[in-house]
Backbone as a chain_set.jsonl record, in Angstrom:
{"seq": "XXXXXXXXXXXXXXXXXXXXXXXXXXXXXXXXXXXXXXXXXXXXXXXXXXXXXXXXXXXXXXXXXXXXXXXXXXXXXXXXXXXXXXXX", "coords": {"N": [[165.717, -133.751, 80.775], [163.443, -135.436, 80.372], [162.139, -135.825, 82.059], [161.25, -132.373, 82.863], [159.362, -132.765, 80.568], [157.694, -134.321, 81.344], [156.167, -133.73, 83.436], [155.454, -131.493, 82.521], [153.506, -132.847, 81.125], [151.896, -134.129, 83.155], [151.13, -131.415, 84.427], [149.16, -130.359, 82.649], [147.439, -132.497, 82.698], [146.401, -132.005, 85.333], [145.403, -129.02, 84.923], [143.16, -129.474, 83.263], [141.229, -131.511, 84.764], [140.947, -129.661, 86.084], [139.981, -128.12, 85.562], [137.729, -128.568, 84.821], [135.753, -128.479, 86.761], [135.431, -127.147, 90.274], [136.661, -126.297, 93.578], [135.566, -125.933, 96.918], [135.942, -125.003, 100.369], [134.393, -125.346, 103.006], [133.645, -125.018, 106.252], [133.217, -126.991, 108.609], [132.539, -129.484, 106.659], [134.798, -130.019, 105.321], [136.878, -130.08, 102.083], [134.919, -129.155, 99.867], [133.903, -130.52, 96.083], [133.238, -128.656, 93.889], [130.737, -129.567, 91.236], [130.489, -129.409, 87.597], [128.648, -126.535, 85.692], [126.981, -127.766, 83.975], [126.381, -130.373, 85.221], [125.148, -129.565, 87.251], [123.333, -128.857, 86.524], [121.565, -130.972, 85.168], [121.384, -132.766, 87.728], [119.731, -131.161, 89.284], [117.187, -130.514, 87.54], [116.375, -133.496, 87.521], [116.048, -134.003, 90.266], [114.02, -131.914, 89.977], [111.951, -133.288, 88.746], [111.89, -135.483, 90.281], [110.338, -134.685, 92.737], [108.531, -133.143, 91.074], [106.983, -135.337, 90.651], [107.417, -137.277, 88.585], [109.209, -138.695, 87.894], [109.969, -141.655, 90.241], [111.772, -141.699, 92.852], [114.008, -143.141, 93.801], [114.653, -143.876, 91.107], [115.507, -141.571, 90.062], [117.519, -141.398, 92.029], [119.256, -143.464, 91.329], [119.514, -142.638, 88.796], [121.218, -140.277, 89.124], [123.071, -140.919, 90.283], [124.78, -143.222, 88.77], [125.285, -141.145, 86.646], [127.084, -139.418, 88.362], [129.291, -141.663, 88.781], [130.101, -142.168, 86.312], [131.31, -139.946, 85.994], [133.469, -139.677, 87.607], [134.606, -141.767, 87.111], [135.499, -140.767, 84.93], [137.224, -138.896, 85.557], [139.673, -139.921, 86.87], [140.379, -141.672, 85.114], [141.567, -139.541, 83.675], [144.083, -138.758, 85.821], [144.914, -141.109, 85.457], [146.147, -140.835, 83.016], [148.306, -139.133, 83.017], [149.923, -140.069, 85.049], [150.741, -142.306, 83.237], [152.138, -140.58, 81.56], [153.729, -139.403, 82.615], [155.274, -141.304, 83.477], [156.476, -141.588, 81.056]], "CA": [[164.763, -133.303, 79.781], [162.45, -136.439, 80.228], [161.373, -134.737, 83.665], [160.6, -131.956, 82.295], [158.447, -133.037, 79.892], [156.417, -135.481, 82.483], [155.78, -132.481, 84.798], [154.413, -130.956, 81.722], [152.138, -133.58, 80.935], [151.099, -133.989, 84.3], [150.377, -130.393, 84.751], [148.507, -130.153, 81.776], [146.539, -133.266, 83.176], [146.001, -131.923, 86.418], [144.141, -128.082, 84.256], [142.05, -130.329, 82.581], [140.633, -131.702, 85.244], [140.695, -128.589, 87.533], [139.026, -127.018, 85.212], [136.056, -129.44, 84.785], [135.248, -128.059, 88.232], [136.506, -126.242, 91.534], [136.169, -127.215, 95.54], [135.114, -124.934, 98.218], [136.352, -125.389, 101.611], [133.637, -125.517, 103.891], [134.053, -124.985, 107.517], [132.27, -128.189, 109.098], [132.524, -130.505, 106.442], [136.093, -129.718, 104.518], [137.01, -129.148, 100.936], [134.039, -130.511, 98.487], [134.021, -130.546, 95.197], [131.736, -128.626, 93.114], [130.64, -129.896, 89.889], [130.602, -128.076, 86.762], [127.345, -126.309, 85.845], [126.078, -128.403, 83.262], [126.066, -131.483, 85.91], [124.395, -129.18, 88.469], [121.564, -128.705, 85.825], [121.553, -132.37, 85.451], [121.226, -132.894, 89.13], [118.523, -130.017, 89.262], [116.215, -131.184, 87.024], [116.883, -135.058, 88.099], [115.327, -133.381, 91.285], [112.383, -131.262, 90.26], [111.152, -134.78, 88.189], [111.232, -136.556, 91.078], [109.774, -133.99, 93.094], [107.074, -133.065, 90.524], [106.53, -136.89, 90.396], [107.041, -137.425, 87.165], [109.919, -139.575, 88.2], [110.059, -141.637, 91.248], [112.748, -140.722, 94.099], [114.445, -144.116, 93.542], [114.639, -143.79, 89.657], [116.396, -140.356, 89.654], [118.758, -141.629, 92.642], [120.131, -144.342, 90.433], [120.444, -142.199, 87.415], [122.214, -139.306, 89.978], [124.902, -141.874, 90.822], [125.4, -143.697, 87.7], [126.05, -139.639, 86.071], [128.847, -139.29, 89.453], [130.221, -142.624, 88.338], [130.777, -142.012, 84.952], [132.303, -138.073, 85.867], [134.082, -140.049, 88.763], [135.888, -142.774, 86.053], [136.737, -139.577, 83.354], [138.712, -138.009, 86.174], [140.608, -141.195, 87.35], [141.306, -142.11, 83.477], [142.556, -138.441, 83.281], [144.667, -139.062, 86.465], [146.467, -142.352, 84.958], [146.93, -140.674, 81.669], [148.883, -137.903, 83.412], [150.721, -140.597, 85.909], [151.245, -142.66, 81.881], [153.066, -140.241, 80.901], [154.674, -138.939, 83.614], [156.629, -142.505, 83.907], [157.512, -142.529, 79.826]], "C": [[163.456, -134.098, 79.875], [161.62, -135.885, 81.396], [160.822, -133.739, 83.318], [159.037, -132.053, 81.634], [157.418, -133.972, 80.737], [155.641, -134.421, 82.971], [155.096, -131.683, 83.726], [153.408, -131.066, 81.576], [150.767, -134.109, 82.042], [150.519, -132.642, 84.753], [149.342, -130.071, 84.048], [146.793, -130.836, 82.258], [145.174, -132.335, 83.829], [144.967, -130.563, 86.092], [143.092, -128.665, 84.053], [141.408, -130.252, 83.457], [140.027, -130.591, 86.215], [139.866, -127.01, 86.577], [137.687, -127.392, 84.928], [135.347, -129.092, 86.314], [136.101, -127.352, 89.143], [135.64, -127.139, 92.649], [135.807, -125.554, 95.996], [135.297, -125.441, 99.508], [135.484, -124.908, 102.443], [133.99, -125.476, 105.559], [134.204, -126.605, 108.301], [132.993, -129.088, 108.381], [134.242, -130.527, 105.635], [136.084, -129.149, 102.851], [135.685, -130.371, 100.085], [133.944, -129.756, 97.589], [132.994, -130.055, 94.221], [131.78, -129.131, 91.209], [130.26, -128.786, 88.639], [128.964, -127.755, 86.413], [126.579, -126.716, 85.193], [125.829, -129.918, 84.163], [125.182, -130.42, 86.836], [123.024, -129.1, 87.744], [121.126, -130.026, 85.686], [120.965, -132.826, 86.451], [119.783, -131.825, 89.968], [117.148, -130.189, 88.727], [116.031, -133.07, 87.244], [115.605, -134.758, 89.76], [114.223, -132.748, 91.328], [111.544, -132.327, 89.12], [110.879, -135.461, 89.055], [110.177, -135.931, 92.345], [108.331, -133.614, 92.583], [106.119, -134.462, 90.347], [106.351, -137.386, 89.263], [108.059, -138.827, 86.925], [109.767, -140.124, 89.731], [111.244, -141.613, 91.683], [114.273, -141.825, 93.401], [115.134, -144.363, 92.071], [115.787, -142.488, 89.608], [117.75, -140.77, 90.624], [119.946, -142.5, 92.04], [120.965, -143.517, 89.053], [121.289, -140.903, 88.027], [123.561, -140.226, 90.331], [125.29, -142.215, 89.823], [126.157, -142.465, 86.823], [127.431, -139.601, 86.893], [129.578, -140.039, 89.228], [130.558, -142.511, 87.646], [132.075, -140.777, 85.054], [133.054, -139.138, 86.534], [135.223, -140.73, 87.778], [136.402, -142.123, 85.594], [138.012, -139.132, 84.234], [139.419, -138.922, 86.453], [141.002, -141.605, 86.389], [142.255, -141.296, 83.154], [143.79, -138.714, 84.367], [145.858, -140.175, 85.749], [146.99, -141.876, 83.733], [148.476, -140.313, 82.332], [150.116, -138.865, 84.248], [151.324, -141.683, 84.322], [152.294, -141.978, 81.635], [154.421, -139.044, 81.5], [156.181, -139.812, 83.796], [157.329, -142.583, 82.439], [158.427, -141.212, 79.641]], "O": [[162.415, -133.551, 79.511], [160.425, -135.591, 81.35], [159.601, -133.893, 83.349], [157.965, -131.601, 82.035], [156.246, -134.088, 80.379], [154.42, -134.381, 82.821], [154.047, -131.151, 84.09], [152.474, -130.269, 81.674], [149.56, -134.333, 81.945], [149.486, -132.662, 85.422], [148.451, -129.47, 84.647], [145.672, -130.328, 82.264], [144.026, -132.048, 83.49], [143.87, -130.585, 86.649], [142.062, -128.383, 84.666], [140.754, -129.213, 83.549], [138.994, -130.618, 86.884], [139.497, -125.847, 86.741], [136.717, -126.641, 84.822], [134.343, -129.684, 86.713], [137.256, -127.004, 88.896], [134.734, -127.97, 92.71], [135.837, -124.454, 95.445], [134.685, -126.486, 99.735], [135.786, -123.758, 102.763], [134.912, -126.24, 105.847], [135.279, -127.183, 108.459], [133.959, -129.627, 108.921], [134.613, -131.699, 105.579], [135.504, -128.144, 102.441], [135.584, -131.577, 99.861], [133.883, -128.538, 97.756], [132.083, -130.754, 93.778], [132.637, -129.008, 90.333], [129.852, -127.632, 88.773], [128.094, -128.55, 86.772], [125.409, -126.381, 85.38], [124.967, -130.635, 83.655], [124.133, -131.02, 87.065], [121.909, -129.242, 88.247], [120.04, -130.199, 86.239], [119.892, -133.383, 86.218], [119.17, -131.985, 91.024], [116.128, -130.024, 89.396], [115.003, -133.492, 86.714], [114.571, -135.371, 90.026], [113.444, -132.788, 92.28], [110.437, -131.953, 88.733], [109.85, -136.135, 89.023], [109.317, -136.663, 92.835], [107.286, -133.679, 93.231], [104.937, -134.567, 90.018], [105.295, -137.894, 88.887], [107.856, -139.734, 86.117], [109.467, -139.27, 90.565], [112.052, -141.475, 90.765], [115.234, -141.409, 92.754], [116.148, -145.058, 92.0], [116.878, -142.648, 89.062], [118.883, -140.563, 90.19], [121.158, -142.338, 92.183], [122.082, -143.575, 88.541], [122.141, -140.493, 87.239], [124.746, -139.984, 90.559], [126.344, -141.649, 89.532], [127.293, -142.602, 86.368], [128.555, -139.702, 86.401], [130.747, -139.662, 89.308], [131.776, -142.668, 87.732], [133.182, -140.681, 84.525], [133.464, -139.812, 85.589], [136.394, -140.363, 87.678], [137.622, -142.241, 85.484], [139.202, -139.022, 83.94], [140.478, -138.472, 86.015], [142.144, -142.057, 86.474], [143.335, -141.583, 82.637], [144.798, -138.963, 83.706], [147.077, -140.105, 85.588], [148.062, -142.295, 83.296], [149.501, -140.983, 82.206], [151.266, -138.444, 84.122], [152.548, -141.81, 84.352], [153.379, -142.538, 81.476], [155.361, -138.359, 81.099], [157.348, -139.505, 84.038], [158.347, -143.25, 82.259], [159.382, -141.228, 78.864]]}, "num_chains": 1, "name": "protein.A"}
């Protein structure tokens, strides 16, 4: 029964996250990961600031990574929940 219920909580996990985005399998480069569409607007405008020069290049690259880091930690927190409560 305890199995069960893990495999639950881990599947549940694993929606979550797979629904905060999808991949696309690419020929060339393999499967990458697209982000959901409120980061792509993020990443869009991040780009036509530094472009219009309103930001410089350097400035938006930092705050483009520090955004991927943060998404990057949520999914790896969601990950250990899911492996949490997989083991209780």
């Amino acid at each position: 029964m305890a199995e069960k219920s893990a495999t639950s909580h881990r599947n549940a996990v694993d929606r979550v996250v797979a629904a905060h985005g999808f991949a696309v399998d690419l020929p060339v480069v393999g499967r990458v990961r697209i982000p959901p569409p409120e980061h792509l607007a993020y990443y869009g405008v991040l780009g036509a600031l530094a472009v219009a020069e309103i930001i410089e290049w350097p400035v938006a690259l930092v705050l483009a990574t520090g955004h991927w880091l943060v998404e990057n930690q949520h999914n790896r927190l969601a990950h250990e929940v899911g492996e949490a409560l997989e083991e209780a």
